[in-house]
TORZA-204403 format. One record per residue (C-alpha): x, y, z; residue in one letter; chain; residue number from 1. Coordinates in Angstrom, 1 decimal. Example, Ala and Ser with C-alpha at 12.3 -4.5 7.8 and 13.67 -1.06 7.14 Angstrom:
# TORZA-204403
<r><c1>12.3</c1><c2>-4.5</c2><c3>7.8</c3><palo>A</palo><roza>A</roza><padren>1</padren></r>
<r><c1>13.7</c1><c2>-1.1</c2><c3>7.1</c3><palo>S</palo><roza>A</roza><padren>2</padren></r>
# end
This chain:
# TORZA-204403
<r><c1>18.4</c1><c2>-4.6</c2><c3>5.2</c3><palo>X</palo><roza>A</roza><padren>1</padren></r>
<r><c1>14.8</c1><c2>-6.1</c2><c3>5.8</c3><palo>X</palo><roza>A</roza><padren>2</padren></r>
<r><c1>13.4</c1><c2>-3.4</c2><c3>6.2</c3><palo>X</palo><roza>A</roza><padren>3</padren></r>
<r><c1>14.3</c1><c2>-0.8</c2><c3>3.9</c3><palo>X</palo><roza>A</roza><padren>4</padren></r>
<r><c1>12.2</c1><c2>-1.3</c2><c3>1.1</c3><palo>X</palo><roza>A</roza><padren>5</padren></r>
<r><c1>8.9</c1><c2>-1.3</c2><c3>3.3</c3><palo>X</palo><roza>A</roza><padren>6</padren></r>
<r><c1>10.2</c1><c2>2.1</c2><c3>4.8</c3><palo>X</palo><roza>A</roza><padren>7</padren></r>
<r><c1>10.5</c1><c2>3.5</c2><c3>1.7</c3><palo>X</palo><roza>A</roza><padren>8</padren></r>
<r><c1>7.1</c1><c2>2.5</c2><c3>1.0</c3><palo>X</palo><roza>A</roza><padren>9</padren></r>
<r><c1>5.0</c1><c2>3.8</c2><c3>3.9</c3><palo>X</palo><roza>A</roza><padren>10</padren></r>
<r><c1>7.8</c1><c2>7.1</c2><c3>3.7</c3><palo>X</palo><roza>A</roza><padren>11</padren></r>
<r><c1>6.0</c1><c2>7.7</c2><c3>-0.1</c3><palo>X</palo><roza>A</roza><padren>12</padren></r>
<r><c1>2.6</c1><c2>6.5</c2><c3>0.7</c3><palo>X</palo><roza>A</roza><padren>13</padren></r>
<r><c1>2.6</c1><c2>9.2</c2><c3>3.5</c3><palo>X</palo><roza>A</roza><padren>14</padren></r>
<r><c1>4.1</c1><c2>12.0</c2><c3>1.2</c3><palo>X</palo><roza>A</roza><padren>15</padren></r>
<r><c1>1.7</c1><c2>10.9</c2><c3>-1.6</c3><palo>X</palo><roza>A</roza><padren>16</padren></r>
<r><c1>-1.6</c1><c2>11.8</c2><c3>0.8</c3><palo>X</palo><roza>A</roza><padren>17</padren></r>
<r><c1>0.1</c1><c2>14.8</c2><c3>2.4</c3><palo>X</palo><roza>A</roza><padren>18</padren></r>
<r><c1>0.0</c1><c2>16.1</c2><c3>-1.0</c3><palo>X</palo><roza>A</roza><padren>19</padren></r>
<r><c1>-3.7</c1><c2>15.5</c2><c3>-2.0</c3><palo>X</palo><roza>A</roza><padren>20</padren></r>
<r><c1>-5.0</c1><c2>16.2</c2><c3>1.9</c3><palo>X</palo><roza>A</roza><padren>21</padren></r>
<r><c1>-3.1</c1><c2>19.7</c2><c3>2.0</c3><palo>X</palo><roza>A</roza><padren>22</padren></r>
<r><c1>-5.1</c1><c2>21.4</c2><c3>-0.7</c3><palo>X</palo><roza>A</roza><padren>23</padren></r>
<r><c1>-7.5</c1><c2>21.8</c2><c3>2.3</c3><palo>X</palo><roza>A</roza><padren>24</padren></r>
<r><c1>-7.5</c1><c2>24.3</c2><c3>5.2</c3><palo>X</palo><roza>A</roza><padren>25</padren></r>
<r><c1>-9.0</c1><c2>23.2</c2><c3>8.2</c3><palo>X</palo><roza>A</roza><padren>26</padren></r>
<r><c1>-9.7</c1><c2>24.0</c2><c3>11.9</c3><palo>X</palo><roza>A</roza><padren>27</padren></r>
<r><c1>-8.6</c1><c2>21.6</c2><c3>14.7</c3><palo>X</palo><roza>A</roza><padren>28</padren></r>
<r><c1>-9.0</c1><c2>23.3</c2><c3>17.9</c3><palo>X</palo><roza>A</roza><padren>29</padren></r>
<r><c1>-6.8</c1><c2>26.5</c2><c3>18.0</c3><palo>X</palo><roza>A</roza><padren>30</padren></r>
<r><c1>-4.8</c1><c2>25.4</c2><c3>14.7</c3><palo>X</palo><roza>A</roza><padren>31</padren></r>
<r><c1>-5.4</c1><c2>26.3</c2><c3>11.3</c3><palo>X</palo><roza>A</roza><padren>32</padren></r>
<r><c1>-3.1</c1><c2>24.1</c2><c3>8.9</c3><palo>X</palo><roza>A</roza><padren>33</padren></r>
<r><c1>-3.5</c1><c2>22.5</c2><c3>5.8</c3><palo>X</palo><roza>A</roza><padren>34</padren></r>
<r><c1>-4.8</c1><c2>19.1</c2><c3>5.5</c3><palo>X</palo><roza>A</roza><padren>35</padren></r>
<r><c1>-1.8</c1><c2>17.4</c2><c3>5.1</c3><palo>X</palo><roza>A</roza><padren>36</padren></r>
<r><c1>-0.3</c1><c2>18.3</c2><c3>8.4</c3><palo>X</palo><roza>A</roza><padren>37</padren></r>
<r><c1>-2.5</c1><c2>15.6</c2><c3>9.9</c3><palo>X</palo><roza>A</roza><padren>38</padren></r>
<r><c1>-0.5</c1><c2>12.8</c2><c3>8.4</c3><palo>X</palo><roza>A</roza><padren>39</padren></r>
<r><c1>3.1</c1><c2>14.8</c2><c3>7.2</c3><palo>X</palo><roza>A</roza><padren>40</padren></r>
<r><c1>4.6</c1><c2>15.2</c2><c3>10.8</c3><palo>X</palo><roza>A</roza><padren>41</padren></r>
<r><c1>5.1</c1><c2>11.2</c2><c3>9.9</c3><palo>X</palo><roza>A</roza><padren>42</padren></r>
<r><c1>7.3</c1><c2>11.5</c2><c3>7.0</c3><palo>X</palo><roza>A</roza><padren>43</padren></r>
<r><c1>9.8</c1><c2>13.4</c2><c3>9.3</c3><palo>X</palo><roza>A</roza><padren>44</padren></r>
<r><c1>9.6</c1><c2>10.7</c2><c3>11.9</c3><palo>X</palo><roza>A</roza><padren>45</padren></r>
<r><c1>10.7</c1><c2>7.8</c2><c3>9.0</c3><palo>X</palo><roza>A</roza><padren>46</padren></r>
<r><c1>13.3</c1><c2>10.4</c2><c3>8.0</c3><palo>X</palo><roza>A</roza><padren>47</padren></r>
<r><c1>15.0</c1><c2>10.1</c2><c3>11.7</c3><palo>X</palo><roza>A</roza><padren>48</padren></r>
<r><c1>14.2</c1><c2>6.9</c2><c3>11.9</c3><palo>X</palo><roza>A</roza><padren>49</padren></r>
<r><c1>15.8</c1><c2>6.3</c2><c3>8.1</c3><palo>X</palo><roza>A</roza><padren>50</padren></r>
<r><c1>19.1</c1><c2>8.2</c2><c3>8.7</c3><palo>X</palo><roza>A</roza><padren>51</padren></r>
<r><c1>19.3</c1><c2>7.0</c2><c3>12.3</c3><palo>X</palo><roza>A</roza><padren>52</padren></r>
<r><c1>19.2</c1><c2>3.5</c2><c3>11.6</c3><palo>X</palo><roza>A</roza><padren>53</padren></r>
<r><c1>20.7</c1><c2>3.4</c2><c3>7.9</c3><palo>X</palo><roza>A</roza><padren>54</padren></r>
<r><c1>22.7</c1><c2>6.5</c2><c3>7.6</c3><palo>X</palo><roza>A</roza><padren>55</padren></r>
<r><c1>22.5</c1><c2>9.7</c2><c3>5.7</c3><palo>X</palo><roza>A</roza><padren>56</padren></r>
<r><c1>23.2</c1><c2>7.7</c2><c3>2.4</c3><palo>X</palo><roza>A</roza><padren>57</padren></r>
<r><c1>20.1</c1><c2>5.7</c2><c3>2.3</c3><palo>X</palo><roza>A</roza><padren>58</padren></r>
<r><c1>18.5</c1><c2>8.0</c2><c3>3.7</c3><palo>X</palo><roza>A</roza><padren>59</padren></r>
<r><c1>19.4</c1><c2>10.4</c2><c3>0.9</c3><palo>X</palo><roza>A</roza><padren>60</padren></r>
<r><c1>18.3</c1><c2>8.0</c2><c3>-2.0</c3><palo>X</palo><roza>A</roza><padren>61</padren></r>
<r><c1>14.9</c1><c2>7.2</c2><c3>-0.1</c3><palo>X</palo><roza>A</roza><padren>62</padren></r>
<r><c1>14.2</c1><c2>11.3</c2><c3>-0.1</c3><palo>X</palo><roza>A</roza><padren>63</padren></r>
<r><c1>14.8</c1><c2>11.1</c2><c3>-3.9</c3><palo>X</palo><roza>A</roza><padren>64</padren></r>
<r><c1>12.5</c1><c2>8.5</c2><c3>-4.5</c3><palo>X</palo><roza>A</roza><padren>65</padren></r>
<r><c1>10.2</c1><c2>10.5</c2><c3>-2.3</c3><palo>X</palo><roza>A</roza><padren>66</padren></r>
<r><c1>10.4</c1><c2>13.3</c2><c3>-4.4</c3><palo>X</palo><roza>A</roza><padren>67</padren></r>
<r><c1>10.2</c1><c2>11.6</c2><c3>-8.1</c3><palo>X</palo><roza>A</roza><padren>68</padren></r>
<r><c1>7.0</c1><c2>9.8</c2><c3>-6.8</c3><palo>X</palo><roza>A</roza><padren>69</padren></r>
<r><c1>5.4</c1><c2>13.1</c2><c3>-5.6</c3><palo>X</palo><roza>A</roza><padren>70</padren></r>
<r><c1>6.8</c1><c2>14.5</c2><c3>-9.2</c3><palo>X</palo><roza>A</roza><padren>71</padren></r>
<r><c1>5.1</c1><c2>11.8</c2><c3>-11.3</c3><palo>X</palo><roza>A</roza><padren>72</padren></r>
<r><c1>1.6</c1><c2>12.0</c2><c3>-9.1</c3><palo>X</palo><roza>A</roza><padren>73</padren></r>
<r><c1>1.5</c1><c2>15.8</c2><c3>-9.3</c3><palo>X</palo><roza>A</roza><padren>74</padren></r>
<r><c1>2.4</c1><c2>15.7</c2><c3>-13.2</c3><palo>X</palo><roza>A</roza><padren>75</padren></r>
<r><c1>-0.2</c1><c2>13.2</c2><c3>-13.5</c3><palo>X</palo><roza>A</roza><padren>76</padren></r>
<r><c1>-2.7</c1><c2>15.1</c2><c3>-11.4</c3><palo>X</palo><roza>A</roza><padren>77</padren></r>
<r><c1>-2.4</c1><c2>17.7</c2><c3>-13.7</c3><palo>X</palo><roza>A</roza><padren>78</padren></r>
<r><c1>-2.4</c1><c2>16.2</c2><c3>-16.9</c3><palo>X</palo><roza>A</roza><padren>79</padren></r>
<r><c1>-5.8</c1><c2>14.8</c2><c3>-16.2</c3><palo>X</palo><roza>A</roza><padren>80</padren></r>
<r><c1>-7.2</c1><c2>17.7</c2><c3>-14.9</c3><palo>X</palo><roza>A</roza><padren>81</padren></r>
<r><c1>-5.9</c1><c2>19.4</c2><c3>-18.1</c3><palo>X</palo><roza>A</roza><padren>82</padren></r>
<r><c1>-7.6</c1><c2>16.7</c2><c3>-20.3</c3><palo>X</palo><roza>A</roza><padren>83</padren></r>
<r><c1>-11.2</c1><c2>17.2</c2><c3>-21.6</c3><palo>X</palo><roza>A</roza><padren>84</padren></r>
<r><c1>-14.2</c1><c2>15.1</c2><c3>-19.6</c3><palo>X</palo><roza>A</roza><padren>85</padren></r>
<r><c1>-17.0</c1><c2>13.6</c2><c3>-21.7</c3><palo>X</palo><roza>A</roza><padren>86</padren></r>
<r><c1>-19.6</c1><c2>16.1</c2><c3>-22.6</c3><palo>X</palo><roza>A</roza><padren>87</padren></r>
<r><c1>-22.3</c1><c2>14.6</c2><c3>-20.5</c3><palo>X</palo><roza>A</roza><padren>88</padren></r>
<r><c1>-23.4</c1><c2>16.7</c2><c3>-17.8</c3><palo>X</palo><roza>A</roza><padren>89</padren></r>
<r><c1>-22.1</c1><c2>14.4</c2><c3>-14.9</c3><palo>X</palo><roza>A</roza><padren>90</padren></r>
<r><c1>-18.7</c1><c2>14.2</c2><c3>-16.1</c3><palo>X</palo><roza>A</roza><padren>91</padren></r>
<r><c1>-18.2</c1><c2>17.7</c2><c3>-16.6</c3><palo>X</palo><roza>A</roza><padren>92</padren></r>
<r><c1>-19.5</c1><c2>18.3</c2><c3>-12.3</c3><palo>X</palo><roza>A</roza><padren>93</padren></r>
<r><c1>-16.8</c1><c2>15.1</c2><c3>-11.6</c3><palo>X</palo><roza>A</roza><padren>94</padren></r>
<r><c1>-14.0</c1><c2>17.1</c2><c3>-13.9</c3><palo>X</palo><roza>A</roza><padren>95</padren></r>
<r><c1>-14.8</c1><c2>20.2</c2><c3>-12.4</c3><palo>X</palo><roza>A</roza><padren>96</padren></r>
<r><c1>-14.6</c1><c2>18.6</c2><c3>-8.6</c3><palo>X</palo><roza>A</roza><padren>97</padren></r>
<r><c1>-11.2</c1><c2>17.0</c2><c3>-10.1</c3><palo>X</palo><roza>A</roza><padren>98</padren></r>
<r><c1>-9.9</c1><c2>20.2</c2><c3>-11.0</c3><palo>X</palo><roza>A</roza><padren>99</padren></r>
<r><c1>-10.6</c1><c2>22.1</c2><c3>-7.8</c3><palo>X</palo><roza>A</roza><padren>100</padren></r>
<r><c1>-9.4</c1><c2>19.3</c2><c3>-5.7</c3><palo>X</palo><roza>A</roza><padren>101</padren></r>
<r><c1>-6.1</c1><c2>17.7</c2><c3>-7.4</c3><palo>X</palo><roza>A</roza><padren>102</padren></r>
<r><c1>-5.4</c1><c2>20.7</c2><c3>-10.4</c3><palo>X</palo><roza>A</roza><padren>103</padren></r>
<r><c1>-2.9</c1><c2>22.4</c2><c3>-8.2</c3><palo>X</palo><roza>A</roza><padren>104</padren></r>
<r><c1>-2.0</c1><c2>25.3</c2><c3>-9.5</c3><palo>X</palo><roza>A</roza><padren>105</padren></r>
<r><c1>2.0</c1><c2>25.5</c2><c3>-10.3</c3><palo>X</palo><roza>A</roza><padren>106</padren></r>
<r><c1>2.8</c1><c2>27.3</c2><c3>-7.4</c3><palo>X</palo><roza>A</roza><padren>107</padren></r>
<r><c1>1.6</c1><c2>24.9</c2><c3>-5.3</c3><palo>X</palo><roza>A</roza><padren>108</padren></r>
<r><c1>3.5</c1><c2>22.1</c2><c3>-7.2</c3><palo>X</palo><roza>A</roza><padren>109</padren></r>
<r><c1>6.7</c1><c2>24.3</c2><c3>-7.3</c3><palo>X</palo><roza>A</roza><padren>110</padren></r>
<r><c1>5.9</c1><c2>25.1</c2><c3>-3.0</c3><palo>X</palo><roza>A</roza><padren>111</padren></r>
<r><c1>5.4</c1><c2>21.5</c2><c3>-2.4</c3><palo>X</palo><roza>A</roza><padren>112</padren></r>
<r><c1>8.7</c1><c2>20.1</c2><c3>-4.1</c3><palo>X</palo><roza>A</roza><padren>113</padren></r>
<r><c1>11.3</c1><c2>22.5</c2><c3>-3.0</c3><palo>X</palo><roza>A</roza><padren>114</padren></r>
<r><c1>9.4</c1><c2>22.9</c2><c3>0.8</c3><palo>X</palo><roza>A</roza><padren>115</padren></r>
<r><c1>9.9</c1><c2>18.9</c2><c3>0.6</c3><palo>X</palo><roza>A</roza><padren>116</padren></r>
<r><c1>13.4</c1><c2>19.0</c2><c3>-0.9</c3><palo>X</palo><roza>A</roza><padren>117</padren></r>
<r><c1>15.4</c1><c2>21.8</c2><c3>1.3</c3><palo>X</palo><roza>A</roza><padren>118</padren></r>
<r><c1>13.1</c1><c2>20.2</c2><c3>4.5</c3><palo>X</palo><roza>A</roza><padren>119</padren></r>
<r><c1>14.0</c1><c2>16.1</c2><c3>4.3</c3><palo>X</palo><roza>A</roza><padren>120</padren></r>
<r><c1>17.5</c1><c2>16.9</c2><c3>3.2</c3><palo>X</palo><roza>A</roza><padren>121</padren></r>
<r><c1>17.8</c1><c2>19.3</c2><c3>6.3</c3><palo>X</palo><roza>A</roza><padren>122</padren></r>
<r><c1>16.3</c1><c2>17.2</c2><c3>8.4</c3><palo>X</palo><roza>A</roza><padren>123</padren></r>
<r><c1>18.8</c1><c2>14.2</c2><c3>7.6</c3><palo>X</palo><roza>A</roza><padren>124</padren></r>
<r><c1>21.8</c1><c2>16.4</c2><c3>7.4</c3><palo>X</palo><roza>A</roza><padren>125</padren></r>
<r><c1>20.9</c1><c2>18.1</c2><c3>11.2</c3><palo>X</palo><roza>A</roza><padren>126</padren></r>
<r><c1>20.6</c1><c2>14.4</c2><c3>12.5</c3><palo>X</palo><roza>A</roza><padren>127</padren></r>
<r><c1>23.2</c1><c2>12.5</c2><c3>10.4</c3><palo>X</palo><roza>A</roza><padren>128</padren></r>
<r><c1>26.0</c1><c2>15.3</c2><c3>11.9</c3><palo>X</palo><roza>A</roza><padren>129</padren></r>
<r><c1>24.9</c1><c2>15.7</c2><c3>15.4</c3><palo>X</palo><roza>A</roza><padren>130</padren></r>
<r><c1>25.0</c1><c2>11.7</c2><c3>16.2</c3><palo>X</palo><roza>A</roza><padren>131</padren></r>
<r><c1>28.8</c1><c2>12.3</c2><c3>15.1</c3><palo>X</palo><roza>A</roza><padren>132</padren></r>
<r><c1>28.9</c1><c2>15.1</c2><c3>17.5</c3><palo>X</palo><roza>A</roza><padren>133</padren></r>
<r><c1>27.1</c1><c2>13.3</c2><c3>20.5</c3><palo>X</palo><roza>A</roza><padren>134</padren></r>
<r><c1>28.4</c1><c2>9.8</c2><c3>19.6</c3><palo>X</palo><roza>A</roza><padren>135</padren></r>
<r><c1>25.1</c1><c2>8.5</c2><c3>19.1</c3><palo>X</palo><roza>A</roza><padren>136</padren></r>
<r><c1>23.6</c1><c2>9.6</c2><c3>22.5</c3><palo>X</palo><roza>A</roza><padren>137</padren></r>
<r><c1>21.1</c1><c2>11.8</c2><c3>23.0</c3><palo>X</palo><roza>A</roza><padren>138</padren></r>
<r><c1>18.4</c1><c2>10.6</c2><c3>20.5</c3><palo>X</palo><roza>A</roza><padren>139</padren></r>
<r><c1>15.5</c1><c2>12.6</c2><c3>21.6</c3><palo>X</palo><roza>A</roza><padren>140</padren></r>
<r><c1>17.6</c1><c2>15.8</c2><c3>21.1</c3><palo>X</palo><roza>A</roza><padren>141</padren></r>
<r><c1>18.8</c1><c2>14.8</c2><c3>17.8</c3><palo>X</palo><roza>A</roza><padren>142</padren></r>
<r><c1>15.5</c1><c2>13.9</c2><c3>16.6</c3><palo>X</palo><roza>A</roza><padren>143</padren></r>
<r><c1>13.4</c1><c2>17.1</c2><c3>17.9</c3><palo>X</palo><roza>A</roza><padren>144</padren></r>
<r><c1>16.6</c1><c2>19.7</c2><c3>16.8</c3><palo>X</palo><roza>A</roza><padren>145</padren></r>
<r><c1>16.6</c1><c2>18.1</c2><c3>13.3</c3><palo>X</palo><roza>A</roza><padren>146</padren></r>
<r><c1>12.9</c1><c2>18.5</c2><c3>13.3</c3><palo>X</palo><roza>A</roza><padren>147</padren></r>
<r><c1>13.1</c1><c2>21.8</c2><c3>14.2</c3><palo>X</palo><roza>A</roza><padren>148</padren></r>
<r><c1>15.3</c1><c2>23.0</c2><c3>11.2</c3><palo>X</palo><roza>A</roza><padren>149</padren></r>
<r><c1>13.6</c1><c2>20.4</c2><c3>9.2</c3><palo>X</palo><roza>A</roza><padren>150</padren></r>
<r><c1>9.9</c1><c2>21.4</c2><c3>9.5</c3><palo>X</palo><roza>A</roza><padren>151</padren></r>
<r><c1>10.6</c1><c2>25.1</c2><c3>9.8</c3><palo>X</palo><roza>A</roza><padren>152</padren></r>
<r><c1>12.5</c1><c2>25.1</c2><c3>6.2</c3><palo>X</palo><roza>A</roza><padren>153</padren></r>
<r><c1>9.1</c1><c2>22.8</c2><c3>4.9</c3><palo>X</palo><roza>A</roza><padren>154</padren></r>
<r><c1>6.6</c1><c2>25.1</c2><c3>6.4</c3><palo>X</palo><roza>A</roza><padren>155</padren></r>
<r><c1>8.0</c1><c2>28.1</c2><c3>5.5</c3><palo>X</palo><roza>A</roza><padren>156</padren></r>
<r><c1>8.9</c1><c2>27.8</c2><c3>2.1</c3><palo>X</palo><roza>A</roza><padren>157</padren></r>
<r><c1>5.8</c1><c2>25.7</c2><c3>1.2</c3><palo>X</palo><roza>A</roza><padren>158</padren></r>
<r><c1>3.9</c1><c2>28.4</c2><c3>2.7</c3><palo>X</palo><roza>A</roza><padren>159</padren></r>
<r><c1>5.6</c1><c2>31.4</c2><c3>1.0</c3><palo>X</palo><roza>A</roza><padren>160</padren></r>
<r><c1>5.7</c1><c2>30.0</c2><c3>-2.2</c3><palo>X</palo><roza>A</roza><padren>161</padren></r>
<r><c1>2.4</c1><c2>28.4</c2><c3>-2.5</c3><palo>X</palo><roza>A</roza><padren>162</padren></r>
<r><c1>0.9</c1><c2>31.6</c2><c3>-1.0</c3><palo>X</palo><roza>A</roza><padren>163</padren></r>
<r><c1>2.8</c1><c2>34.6</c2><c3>-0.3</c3><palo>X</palo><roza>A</roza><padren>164</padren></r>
<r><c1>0.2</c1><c2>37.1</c2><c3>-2.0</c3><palo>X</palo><roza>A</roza><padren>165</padren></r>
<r><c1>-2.6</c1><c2>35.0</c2><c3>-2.4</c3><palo>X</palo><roza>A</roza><padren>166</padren></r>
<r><c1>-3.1</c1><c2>34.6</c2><c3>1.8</c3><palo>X</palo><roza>A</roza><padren>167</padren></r>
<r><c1>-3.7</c1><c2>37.6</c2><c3>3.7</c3><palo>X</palo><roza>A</roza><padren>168</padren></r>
<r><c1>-0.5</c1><c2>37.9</c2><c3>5.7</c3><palo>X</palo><roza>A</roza><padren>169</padren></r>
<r><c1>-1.9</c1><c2>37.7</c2><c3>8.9</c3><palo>X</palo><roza>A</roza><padren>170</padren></r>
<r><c1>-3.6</c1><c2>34.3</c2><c3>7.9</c3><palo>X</palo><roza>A</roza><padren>171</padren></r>
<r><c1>-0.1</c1><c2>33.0</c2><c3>6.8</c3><palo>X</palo><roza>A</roza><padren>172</padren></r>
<r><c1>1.3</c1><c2>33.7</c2><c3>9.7</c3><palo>X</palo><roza>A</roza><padren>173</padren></r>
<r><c1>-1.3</c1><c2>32.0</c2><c3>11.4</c3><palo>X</palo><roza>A</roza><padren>174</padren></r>
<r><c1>-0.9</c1><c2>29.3</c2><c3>9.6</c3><palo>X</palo><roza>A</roza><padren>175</padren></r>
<r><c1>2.2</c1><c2>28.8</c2><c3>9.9</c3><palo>X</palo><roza>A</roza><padren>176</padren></r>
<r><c1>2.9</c1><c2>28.7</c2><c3>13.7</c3><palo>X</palo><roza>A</roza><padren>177</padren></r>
<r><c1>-0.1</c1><c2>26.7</c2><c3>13.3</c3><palo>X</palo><roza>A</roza><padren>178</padren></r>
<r><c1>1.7</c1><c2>23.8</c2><c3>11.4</c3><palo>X</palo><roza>A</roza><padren>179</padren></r>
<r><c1>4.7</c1><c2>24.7</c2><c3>12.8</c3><palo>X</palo><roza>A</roza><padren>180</padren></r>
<r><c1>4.0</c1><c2>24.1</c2><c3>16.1</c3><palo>X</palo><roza>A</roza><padren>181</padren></r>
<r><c1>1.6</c1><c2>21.3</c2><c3>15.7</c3><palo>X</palo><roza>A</roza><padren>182</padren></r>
<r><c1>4.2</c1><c2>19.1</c2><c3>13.7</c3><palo>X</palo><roza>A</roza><padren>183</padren></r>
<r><c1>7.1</c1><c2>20.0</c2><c3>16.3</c3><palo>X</palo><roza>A</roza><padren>184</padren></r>
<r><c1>4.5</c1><c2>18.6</c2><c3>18.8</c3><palo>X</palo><roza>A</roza><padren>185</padren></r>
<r><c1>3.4</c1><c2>15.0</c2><c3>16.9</c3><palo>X</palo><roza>A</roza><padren>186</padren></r>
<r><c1>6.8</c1><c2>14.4</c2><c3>16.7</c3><palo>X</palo><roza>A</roza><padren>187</padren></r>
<r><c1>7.6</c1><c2>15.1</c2><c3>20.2</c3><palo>X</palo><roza>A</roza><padren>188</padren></r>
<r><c1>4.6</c1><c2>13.4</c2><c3>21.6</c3><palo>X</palo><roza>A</roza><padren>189</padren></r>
<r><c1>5.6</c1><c2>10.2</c2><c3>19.3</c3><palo>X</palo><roza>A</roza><padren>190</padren></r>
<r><c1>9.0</c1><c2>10.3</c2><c3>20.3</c3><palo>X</palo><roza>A</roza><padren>191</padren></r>
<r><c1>9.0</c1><c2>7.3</c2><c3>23.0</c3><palo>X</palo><roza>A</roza><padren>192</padren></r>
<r><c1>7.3</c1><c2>4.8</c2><c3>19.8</c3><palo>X</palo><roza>A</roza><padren>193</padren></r>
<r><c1>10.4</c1><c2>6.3</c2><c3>17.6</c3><palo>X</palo><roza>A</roza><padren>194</padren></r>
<r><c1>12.6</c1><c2>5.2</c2><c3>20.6</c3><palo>X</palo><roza>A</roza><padren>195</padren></r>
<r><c1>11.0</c1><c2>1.5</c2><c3>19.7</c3><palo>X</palo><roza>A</roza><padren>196</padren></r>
<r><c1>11.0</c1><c2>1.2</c2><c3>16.4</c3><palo>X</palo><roza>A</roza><padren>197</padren></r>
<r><c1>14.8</c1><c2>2.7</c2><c3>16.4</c3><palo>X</palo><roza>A</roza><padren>198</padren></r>
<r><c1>15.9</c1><c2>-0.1</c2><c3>18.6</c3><palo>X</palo><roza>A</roza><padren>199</padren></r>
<r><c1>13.9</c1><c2>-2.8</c2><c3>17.2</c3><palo>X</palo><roza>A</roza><padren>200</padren></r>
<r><c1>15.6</c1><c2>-1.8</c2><c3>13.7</c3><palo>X</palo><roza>A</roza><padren>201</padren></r>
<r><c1>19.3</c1><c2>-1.6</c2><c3>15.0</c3><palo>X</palo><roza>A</roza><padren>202</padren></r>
<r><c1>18.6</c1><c2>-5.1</c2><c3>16.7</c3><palo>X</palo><roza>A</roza><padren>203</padren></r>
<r><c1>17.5</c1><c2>-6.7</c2><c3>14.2</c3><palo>X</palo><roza>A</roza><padren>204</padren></r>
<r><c1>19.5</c1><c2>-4.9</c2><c3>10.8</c3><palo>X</palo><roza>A</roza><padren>205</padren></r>
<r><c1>22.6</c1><c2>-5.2</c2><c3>13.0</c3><palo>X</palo><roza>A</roza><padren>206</padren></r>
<r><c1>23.4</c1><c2>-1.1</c2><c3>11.8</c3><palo>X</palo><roza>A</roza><padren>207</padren></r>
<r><c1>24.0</c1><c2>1.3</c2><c3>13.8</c3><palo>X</palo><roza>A</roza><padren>208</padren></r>
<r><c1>25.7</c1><c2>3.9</c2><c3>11.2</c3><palo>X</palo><roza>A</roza><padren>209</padren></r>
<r><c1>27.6</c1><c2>7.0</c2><c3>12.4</c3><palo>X</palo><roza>A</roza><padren>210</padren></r>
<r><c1>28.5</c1><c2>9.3</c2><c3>9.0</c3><palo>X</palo><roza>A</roza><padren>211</padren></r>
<r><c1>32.1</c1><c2>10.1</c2><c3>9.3</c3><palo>X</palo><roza>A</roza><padren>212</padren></r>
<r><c1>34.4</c1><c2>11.4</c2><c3>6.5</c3><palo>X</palo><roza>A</roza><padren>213</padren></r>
<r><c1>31.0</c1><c2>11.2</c2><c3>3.6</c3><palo>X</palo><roza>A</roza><padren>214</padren></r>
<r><c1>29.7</c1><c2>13.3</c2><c3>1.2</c3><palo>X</palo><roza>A</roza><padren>215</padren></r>
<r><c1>26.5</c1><c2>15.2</c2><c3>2.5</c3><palo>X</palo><roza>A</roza><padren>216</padren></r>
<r><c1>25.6</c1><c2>16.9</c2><c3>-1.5</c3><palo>X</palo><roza>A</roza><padren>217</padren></r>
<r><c1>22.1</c1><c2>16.0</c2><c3>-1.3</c3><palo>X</palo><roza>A</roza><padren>218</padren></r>
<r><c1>22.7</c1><c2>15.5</c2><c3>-5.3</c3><palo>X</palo><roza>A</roza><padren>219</padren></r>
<r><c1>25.4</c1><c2>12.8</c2><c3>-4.6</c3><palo>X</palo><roza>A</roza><padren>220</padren></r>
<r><c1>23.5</c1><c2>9.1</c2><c3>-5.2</c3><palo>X</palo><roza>A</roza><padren>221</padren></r>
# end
């Protein structure tokens, strides 16, 4: 597997500034979403591409090493926004910057995990089973229903966790079919270069995996 490890790479890398970017609402056009949602509708696409090309099982232990690198930076994050700055007045302006910027507050850090958890296992799980089903046909399907699942389960919980009382509602909802419907649509507009990079990885790995008779517990390595 050639590619694997450099996957798994640019899948963490991607989750890794998500994270930081999302503490920021902004404005594009008629969408309001967090920061992140500009560069997260790619960690869905290497999740396809991941359980398409390598089957649910890598896929799995690639979403776990997702997760314990967004763990460590978060924990980290917040131990040094925790720790005391010199007492000179320019570190005590950079601290306080720090502290708005990467000193997420736990319900943010408790949003972020599980919204990541429930929505990359989903997502793999949706895919994984309906290739079974179709017999590997019917990729674009497969890739926009798992999306679908997956990115609602992200959204929503991130959203309702993170925010749920702190938000107006009205505002959350916006936000949400914001998101929702701006990372459906990255992944359906990307969906002919996921085409290529499937195919070049099949040819070249010589896999084409179809997850019969295995365990999907996302807790199973």
């Amino acid at each position: 597997m050639r590619y694997l490890d450099l996957i798994t790479v640019l899948f963490a890398t991607v989750l890794l500034v998500s994270n930081v970017a999302s503490t920021k609402l902004v404005v594009l056009g008629p969408f309001t979403f967090d920061g992140g949602t500009l560069l997260f509708p790619l960690a869905y696409i290497f999740g396809d591409v991941l359980t398409e090309v390598y089957g649910y099982r890598q896929s799995r232990r690639v979403i776990w090493a997702g997760f314990f690198a967004l763990l460590l930076a978060t924990l980290t994050f917040q131990a040094v926004a925790a720790l005391p700055p010199p007492k000179d007045g320019a570190s005590q302006r950079f601290a306080e910057a720090f502290g708005l910027l990467l000193g997420l507050t736990p319900r943010i850090v408790l949003g972020s995990l599980l919204a990541y958890f429930l929505g990359e296992f989903a997502n793999a799980y949706v895919l994984a089973r309906l290739k079974v089903r179709t017999e590997g046909r019917h990729f674009w399907f497969r890739a926009l229903a798992s999306t679908l699942v997956g990115q609602g389960l992200d959204t929503g919980t991130f959203l309702l966790v993170a925010f749920l009382g702190v938000l107006p509602l009205d505002l959350l909802t916006s936000v949400f079919l914001s998101n929702y419907a701006f990372k459906v649509g990255v992944e359906a507009l990307m969906l002919p270069v996921t085409y290529l990079v499937v195919g070049f990885l099949k040819r070249r790995e010589g896999l084409d995996p179809f997850d019969r008779g295995i365990s999907f517990n996302p807790f199973r390595l």
